[in-house]
N, C-alpha and C positions, 0 to 999 in steps of 0.2 A: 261919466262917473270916473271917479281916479284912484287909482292902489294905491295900498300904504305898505310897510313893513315894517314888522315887528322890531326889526335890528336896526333902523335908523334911527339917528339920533341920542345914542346912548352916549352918557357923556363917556372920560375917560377917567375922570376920577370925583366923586361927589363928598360933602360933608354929611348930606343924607340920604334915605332910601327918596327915587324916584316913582313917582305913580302919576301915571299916564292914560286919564279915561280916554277908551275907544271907543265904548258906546255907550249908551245911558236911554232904556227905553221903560215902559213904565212895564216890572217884573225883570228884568233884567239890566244888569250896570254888569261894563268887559271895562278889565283893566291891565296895563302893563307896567310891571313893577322892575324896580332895577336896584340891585342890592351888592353892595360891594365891602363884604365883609362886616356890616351894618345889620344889629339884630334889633328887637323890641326892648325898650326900656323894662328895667329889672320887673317893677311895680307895671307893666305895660300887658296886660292881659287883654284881648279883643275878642267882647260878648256882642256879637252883632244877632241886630232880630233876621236878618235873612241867612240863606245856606251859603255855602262859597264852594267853589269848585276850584281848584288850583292847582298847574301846572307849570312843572320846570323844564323851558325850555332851554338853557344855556347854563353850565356850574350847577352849584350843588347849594342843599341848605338842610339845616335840621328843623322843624315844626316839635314847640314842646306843645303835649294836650295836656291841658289838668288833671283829666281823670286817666287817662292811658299813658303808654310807653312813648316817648320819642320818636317822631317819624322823623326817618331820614331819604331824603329825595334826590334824586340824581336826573341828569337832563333824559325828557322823555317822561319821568313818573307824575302820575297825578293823585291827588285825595279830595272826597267830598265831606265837606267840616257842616254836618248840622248848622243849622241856626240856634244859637248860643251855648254850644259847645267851646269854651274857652281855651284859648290859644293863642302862642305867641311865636315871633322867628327867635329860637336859638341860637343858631349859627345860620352864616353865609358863608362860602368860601372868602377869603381876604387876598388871595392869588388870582382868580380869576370872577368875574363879573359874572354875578346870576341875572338872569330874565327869567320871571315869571309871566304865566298867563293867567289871570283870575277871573272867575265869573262868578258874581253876585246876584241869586234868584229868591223871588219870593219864597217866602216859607210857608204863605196862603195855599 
């Protein structure tokens, strides 16, 4: 069996968000996201049927929610988003490179 890490391979500057499945089993999808001042398209709202759990491990970002206030995340904070609770990335940091860690689980 062989280790991976999270920090490898990030580029050093992208045109868009990266996402990088780690695992994909049936009720759960991990994924690692790489954002570099890079938010969701204006009209880009994501209604997903399963929950998502997400964490900032590196930089910073703001998460707008439809119905709620702005979450604002900093490395270390996590949030768990319902399954279609709508939501988009506001902000990324544009100085330093965010890595998130996401986990997508059933809503069943």
């Amino acid at each position: 069996m062989q280790t991976e890490n999270l920090f490898d391979a990030i580029p050093e500057s992208s045109d868009a968000e990266q996402f990088d499945e780690i695992l994909n089993t049936p009720g759960v999808r991990i994924e690692r996201i790489v954002s570099q001042g890079h938010t969701s398209p204006a009209e880009g709202w994501y209604d997903q049927d399963e929950h998502e759990w997400v964490m900032v491990l590196q930089g910073s970002a703001v998460l707008a929610l439809e119905n709620s206030a702005d979450v604002r995340l900093t490395a270390g904070d996590y949030l768990n988003i319902p399954a279609h609770c709508r939501h988009r990335v506001a902000w990324t940091d544009p100085d330093q490179t965010t890595v998130w860690l996401a986990v997508f689980y059933s809503a069943a």
